[in-house]
N, CA, C and O atoms as a printed pandas DataFrame, in Angstrom:
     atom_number atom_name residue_name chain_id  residue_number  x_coord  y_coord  z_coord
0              1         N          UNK        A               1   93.542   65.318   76.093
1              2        CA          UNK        A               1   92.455   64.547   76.671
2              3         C          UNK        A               1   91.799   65.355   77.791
3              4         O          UNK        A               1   92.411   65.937   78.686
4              5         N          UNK        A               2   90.305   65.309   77.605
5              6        CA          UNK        A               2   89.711   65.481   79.299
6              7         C          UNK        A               2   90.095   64.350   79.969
7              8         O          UNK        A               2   90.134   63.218   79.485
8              9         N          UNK        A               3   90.515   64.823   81.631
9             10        CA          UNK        A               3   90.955   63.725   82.307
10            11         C          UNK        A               3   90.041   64.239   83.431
11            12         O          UNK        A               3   89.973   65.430   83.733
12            13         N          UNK        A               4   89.295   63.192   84.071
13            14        CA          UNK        A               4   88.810   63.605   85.545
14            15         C          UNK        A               4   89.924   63.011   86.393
15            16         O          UNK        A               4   90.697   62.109   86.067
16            17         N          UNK        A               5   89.869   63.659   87.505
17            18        CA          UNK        A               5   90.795   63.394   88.662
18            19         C          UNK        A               5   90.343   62.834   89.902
19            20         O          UNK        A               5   90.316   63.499   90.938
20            21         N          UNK        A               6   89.996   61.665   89.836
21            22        CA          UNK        A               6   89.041   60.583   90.877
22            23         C          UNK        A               6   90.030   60.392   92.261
23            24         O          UNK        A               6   91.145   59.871   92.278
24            25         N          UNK        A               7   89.333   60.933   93.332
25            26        CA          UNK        A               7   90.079   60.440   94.791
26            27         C          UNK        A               7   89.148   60.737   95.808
27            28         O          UNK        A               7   87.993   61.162   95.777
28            29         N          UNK        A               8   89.991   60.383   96.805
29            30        CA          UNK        A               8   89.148   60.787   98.476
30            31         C          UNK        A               8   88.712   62.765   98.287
31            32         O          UNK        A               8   89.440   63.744   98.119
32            33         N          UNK        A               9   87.597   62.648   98.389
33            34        CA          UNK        A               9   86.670   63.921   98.923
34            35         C          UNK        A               9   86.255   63.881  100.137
35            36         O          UNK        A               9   86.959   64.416  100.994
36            37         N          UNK        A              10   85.176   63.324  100.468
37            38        CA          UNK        A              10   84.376   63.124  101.537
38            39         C          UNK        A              10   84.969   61.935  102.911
39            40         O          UNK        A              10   84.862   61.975  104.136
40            41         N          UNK        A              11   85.654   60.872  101.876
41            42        CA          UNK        A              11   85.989   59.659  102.467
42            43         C          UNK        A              11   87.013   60.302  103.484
43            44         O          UNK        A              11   87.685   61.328  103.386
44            45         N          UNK        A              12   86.905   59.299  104.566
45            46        CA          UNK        A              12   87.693   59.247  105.866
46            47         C          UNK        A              12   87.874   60.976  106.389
47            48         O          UNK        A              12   88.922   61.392  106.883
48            49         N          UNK        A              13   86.489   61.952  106.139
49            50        CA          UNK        A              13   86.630   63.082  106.879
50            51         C          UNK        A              13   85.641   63.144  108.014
51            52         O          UNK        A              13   85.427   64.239  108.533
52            53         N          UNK        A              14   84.976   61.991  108.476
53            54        CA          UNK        A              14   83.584   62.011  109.110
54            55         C          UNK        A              14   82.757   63.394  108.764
55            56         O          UNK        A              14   82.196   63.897  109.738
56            57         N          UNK        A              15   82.609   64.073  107.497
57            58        CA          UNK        A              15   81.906   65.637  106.901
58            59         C          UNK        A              15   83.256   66.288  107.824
59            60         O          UNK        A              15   83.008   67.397  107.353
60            61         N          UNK        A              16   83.977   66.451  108.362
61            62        CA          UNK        A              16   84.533   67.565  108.481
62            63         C          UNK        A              16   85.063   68.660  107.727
63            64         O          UNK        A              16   86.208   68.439  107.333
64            65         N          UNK        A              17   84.523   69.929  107.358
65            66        CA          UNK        A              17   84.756   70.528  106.462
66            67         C          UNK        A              17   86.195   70.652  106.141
67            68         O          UNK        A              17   86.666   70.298  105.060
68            69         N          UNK        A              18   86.830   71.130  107.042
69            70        CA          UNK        A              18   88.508   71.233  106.999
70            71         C          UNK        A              18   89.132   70.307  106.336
71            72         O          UNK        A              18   90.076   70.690  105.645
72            73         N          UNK        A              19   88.779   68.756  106.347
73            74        CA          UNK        A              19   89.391   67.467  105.526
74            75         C          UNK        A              19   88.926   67.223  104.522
75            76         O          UNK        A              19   89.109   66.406  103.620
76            77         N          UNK        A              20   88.051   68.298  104.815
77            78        CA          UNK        A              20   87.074   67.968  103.112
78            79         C          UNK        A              20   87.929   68.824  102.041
79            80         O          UNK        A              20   88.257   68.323  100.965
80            81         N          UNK        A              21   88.231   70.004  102.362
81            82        CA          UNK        A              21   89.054   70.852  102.041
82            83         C          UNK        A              21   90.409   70.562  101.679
83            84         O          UNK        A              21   90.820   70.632  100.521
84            85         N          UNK        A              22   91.177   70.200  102.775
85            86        CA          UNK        A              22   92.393   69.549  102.033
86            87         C          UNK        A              22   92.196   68.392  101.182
87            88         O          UNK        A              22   93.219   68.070  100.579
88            89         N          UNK        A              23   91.187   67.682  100.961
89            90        CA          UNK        A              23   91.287   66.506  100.440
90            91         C          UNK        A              23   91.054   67.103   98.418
91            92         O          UNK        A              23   91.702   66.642   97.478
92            93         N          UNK        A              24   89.857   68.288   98.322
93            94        CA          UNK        A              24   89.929   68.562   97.193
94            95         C          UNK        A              24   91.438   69.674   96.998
95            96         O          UNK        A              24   91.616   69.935   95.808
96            97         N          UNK        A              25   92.180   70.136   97.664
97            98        CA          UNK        A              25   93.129   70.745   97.595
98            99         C          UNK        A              25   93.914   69.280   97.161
99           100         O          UNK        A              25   94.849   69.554   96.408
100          101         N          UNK        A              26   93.825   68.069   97.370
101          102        CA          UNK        A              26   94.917   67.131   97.115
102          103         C          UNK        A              26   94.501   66.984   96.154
103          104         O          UNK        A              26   95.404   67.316   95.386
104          105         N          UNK        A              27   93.073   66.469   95.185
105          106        CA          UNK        A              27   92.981   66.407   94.185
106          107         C          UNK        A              27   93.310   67.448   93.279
107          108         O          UNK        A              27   93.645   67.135   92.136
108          109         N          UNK        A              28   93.262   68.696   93.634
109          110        CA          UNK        A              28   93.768   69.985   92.750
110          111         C          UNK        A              28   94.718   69.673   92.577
111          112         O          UNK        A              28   94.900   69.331   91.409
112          113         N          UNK        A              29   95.850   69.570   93.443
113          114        CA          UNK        A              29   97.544   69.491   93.406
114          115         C          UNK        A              29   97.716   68.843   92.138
115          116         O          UNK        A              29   98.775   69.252   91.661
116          117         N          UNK        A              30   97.107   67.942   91.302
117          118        CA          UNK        A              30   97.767   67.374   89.738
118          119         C          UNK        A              30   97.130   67.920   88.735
119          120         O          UNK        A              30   97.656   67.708   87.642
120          121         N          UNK        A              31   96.026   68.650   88.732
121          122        CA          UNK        A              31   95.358   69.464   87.719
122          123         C          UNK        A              31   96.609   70.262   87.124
123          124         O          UNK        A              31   97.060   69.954   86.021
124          125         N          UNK        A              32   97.066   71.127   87.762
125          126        CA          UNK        A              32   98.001   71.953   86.601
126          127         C          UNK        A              32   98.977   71.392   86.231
127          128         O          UNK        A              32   99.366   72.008   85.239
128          129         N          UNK        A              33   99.965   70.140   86.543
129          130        CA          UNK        A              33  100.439   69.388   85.892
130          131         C          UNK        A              33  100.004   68.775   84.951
131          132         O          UNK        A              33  100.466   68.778   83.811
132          133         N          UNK        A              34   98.911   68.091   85.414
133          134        CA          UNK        A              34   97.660   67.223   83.835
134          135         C          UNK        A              34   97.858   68.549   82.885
135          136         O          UNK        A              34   98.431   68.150   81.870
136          137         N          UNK        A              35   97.649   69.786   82.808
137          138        CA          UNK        A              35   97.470   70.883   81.926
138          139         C          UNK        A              35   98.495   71.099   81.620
139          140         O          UNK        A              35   98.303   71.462   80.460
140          141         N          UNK        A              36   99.694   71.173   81.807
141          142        CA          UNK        A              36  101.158   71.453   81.426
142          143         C          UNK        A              36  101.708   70.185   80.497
143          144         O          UNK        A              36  102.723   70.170   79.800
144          145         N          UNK        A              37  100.776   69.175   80.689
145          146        CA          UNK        A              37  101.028   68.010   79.921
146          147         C          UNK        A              37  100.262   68.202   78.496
147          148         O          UNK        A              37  100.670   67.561   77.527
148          149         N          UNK        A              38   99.158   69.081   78.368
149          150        CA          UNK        A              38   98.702   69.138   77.282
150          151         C          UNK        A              38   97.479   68.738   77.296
151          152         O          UNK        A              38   96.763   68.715   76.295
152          153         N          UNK        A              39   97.049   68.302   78.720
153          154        CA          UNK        A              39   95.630   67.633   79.041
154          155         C          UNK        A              39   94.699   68.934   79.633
155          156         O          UNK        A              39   95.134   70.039   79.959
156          157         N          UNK        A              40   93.427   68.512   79.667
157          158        CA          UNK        A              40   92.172   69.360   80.532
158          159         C          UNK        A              40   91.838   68.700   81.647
159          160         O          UNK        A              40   91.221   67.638   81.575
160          161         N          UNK        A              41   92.219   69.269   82.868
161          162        CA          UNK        A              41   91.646   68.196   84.216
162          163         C          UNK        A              41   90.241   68.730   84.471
163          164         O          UNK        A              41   89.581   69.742   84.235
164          165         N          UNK        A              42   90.127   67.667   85.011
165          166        CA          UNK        A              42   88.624   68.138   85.843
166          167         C          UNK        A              42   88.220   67.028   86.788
167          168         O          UNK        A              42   88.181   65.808   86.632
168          169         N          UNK        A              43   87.861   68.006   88.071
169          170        CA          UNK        A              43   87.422   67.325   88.701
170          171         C          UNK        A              43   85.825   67.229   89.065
171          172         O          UNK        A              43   85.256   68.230   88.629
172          173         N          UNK        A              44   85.164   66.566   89.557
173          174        CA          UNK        A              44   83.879   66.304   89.894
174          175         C          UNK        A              44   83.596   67.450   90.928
175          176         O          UNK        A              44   82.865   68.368   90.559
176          177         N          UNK        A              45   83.839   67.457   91.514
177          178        CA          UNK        A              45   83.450   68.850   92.582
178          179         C          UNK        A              45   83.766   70.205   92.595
179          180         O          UNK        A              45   83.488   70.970   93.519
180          181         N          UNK        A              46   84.633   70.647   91.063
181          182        CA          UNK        A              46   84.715   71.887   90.256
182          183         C          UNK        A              46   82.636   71.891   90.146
183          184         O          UNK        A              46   81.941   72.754   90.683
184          185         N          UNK        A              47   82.254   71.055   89.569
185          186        CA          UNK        A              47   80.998   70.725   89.147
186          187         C          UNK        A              47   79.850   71.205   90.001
187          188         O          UNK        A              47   79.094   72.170   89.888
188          189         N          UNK        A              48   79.971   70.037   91.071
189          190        CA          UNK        A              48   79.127   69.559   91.702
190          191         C          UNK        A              48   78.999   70.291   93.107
191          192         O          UNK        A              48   78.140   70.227   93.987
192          193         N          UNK        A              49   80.391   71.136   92.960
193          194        CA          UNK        A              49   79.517   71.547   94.870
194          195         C          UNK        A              49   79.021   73.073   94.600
195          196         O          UNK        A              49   78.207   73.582   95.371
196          197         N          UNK        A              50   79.487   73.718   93.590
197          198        CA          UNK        A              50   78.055   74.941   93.483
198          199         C          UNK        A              50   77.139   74.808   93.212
199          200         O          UNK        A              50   76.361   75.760   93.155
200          201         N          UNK        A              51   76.746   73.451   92.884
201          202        CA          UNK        A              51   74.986   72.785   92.298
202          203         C          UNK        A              51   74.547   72.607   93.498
203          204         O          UNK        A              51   73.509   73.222   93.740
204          205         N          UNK        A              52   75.117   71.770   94.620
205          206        CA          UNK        A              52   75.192   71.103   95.700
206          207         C          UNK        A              52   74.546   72.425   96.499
207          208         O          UNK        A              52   73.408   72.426   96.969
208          209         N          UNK        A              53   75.430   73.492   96.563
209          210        CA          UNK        A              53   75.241   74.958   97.168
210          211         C          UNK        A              53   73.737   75.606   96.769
211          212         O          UNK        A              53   72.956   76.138   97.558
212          213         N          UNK        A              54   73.520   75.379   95.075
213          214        CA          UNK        A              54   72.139   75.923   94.502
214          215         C          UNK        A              54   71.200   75.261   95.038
215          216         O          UNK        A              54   70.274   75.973   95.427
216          217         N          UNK        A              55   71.044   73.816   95.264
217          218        CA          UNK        A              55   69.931   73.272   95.246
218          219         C          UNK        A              55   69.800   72.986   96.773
219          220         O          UNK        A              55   69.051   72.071   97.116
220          221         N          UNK        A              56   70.601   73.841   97.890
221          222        CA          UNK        A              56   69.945   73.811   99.322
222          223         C          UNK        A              56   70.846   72.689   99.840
223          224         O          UNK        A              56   70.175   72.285  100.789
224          225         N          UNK        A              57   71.653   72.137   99.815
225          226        CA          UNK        A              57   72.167   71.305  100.954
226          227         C          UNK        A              57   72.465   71.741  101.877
227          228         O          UNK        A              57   72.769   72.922  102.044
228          229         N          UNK        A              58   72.440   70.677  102.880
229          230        CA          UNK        A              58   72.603   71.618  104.291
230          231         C          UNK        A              58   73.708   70.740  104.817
231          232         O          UNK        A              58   74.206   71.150  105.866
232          233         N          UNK        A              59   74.056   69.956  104.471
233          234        CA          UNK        A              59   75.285   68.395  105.015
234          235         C          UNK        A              59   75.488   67.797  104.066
235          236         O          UNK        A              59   74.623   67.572  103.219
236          237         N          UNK        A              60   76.669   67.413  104.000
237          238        CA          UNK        A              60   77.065   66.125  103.103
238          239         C          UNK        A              60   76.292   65.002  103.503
239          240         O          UNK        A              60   76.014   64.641  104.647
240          241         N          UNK        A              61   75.957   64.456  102.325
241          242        CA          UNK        A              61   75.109   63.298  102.528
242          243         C          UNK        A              61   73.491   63.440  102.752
243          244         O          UNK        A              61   72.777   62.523  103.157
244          245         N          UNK        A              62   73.100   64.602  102.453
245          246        CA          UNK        A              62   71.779   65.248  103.057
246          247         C          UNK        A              62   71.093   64.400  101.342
247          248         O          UNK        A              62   71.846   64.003  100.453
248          249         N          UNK        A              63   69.756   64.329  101.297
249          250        CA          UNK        A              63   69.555   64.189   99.889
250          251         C          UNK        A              63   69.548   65.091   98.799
251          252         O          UNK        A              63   69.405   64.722   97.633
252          253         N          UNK        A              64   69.738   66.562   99.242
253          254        CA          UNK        A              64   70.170   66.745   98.166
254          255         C          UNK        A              64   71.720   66.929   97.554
255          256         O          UNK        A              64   72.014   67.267   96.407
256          257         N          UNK        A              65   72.465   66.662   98.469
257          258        CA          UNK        A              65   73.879   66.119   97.944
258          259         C          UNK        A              65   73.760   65.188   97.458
259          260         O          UNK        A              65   74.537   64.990   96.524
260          261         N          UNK        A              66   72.901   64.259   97.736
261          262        CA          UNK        A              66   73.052   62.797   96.920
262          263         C          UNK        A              66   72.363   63.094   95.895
263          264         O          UNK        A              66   72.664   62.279   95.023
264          265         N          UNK        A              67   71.519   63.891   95.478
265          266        CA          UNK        A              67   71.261   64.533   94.186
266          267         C          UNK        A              67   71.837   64.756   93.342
267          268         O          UNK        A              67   71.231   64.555   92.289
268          269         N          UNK        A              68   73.320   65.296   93.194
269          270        CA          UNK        A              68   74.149   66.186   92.669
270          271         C          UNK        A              68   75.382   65.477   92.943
271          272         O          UNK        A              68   75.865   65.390   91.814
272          273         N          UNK        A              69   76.162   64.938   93.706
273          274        CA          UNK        A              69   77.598   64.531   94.168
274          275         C          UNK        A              69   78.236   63.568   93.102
275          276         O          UNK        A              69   79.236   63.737   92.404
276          277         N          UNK        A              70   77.404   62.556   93.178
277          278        CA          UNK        A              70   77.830   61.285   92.281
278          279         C          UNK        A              70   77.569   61.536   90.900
279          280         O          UNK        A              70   78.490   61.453   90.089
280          281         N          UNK        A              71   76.667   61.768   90.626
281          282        CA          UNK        A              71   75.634   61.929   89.285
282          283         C          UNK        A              71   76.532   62.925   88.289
283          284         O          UNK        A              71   76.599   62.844   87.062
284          285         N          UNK        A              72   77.216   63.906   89.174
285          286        CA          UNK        A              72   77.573   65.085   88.554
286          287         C          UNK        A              72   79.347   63.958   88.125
287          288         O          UNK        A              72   79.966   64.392   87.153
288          289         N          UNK        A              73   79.656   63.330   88.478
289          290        CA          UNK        A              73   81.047   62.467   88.476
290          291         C          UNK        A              73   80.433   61.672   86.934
291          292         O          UNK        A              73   81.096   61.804   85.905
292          293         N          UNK        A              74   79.342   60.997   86.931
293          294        CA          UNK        A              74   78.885   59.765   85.941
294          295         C          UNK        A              74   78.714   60.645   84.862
295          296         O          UNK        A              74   79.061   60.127   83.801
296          297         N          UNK        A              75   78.285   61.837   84.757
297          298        CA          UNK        A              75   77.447   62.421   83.391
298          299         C          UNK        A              75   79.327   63.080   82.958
299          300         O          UNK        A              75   79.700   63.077   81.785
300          301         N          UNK        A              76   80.155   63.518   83.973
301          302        CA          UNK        A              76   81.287   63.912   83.354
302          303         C          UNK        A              76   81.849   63.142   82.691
303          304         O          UNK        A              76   82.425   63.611   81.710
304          305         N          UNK        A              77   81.959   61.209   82.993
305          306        CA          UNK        A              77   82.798   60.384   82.426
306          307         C          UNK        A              77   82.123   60.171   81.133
307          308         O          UNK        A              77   82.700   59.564   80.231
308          309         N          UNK        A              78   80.814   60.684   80.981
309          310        CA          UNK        A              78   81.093   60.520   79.516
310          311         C          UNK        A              78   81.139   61.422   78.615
311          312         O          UNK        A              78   80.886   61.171   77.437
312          313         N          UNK        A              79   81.471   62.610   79.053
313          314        CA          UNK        A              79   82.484   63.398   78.325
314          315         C          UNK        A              79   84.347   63.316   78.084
315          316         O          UNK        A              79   85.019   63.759   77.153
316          317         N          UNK        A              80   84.806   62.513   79.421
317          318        CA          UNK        A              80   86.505   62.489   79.906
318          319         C          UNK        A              80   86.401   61.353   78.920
319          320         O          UNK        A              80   85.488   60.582   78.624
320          321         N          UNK        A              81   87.876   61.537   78.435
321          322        CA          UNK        A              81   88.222   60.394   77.656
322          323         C          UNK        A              81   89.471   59.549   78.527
323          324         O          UNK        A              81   89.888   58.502   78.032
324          325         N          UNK        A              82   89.964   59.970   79.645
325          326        CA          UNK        A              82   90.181   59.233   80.841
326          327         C          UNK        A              82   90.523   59.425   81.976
327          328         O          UNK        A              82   90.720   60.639   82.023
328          329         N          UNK        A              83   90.746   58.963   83.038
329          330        CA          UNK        A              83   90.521   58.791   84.735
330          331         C          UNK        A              83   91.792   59.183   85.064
331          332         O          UNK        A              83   92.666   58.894   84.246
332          333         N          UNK        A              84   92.165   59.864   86.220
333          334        CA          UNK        A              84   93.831   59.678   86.575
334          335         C          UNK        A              84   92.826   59.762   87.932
335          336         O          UNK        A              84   91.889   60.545   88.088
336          337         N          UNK        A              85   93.352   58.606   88.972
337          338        CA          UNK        A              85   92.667   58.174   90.300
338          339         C          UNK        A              85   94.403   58.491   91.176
339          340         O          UNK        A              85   95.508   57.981   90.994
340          341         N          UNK        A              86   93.927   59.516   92.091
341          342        CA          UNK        A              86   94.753   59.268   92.825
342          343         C          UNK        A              86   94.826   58.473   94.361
343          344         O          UNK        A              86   93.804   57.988   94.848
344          345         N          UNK        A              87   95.736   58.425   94.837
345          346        CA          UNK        A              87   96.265   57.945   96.452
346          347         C          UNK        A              87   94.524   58.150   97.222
347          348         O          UNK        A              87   93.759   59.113   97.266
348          349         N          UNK        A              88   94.452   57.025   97.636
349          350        CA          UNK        A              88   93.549   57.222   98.770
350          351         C          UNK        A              88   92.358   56.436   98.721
351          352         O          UNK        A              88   91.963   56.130   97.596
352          353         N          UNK        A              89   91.660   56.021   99.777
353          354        CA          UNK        A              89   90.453   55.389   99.902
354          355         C          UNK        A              89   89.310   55.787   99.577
355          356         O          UNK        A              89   88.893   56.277  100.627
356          357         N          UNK        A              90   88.348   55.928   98.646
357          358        CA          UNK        A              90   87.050   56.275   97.854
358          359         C          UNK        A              90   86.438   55.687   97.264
359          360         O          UNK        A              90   86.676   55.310   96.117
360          361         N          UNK        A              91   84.947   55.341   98.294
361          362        CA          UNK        A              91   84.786   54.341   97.313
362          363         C          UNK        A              91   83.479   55.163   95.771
363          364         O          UNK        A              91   82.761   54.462   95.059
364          365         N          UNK        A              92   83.569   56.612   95.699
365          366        CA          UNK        A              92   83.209   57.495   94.771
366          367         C          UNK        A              92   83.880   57.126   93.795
367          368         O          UNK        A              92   83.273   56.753   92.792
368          369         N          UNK        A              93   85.090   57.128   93.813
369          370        CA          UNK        A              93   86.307   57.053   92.923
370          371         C          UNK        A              93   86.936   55.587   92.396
371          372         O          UNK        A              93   87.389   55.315   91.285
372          373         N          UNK        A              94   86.810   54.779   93.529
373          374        CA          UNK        A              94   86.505   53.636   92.930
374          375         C          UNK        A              94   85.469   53.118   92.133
375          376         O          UNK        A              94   85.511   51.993   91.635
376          377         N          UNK        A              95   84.406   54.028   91.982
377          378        CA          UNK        A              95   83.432   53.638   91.210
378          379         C          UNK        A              95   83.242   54.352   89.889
379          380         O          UNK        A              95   82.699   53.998   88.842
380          381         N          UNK        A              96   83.948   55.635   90.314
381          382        CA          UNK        A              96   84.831   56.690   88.837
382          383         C          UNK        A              96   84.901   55.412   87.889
383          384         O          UNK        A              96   84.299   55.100   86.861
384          385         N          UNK        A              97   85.971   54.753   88.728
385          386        CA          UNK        A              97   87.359   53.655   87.827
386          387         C          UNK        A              97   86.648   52.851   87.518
387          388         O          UNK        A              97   87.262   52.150   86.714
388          389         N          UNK        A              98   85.470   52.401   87.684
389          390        CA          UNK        A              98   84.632   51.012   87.366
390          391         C          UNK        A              98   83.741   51.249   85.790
391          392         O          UNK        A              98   83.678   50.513   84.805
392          393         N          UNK        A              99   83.194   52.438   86.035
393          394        CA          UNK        A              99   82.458   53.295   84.906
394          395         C          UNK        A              99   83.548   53.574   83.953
395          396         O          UNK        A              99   83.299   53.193   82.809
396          397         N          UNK        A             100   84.803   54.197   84.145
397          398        CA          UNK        A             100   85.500   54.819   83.289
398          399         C          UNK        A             100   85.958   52.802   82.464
399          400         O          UNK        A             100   85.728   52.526   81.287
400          401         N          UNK        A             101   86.294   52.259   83.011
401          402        CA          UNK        A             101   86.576   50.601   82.630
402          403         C          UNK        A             101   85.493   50.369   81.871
403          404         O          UNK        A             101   85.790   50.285   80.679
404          405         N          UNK        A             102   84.125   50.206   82.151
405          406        CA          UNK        A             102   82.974   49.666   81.603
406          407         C          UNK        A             102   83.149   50.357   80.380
407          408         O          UNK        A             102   83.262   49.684   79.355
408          409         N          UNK        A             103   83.197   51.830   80.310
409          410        CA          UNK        A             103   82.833   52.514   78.961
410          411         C          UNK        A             103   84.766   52.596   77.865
411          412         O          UNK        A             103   84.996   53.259   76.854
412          413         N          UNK        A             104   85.464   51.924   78.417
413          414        CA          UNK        A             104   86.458   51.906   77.515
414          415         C          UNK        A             104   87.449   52.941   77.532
415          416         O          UNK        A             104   88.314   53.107   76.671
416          417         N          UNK        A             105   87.231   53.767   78.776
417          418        CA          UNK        A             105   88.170   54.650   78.870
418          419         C          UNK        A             105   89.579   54.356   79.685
419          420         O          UNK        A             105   89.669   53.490   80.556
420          421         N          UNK        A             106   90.547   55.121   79.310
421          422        CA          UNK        A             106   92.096   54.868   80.310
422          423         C          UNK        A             106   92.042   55.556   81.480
423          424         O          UNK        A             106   91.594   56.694   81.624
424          425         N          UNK        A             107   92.677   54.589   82.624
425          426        CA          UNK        A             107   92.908   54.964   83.552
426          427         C          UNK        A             107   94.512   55.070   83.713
427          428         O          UNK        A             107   95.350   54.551   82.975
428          429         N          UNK        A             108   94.683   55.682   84.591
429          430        CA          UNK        A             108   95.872   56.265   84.787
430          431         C          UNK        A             108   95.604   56.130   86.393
431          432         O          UNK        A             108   94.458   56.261   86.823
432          433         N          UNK        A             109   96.904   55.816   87.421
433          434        CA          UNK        A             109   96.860   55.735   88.662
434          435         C          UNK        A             109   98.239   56.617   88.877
435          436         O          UNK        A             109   98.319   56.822   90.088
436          437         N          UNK        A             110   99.390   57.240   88.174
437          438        CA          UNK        A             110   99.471   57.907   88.996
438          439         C          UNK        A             110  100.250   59.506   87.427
439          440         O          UNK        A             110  100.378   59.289   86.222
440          441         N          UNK        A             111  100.435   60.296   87.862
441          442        CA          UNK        A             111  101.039   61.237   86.607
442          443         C          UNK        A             111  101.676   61.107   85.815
443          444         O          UNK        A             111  101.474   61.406   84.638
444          445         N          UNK        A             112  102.631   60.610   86.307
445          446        CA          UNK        A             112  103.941   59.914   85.117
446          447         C          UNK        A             112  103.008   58.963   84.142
447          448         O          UNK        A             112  103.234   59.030   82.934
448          449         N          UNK        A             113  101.971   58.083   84.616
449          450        CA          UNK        A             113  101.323   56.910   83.319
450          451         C          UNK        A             113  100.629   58.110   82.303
451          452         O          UNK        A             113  100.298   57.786   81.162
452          453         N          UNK        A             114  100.465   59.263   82.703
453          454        CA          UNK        A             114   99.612   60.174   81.482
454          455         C          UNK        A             114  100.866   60.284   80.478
455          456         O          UNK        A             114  102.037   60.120   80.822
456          457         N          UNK        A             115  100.426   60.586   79.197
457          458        CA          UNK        A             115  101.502   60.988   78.153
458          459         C          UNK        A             115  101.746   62.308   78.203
459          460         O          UNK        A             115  100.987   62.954   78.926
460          461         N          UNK        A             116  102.437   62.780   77.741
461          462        CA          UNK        A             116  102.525   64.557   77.119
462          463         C          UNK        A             116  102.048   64.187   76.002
463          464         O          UNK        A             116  102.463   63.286   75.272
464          465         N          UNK        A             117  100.484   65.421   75.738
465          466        CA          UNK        A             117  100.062   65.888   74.454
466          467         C          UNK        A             117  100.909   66.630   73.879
467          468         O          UNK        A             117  101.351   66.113   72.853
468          469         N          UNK        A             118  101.505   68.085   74.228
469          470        CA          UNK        A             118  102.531   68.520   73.261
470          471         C          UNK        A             118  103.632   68.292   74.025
471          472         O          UNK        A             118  104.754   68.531   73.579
């Protein structure tokens, strides 16, 4: 399965780059497990922050992050055939989980609920 990996990015860093940083370092941390399982992770900001970078942002939250941030999350879920949301407050990611629900896809909340493909 493509799985996106929905969590806190931005949330509870007031833009501080440094928390922004560990926070996609926390979402990384289950990608190569999801892949050792037989899955493809992906996250939204593999995507979205060298677009973010191309098209001139200057701050999170500037418009043209809001160009690119979310949008780049919605057009992925309908490629992922499902969600693994981790730990944490987002409401990006809570809205991952709302879309990934609407369109019929599985969510998964924490690694162990994914299966092994091989």
């Amino acid at each position: 399965m493509l799985i996106l990996i929905a969590g806190p990015y931005r949330s509870g860093t007031n833009d501080d780059p440094v928390l922004m940083q560990q926070n996609l370092e926390n979402l990384e941390s289950v990608a190569l497990p999801l892949f050792r399982k037989g899955h493809i992770p992906m996250i939204g900001e593999w995507v979205a922050l060298p677009l973010i970078h191309l098209v001139g942002s200057n701050e999170p939250g500037d418009a043209a992050w809001e160009e690119i941030q979310y949008p780049v999350a919605h057009r992925l879920l309908e490629k992922c055939d499902a969600v693994l949301r981790i730990e944490g407050a987002s409401k990006g990611a809570d809205e991952d989980v709302r879309i990934a629900k609407e369109r019929g896809l599985m969510v998964f909340y924490s690694l162990e609920e994914v299966p092994n493909a091989i």
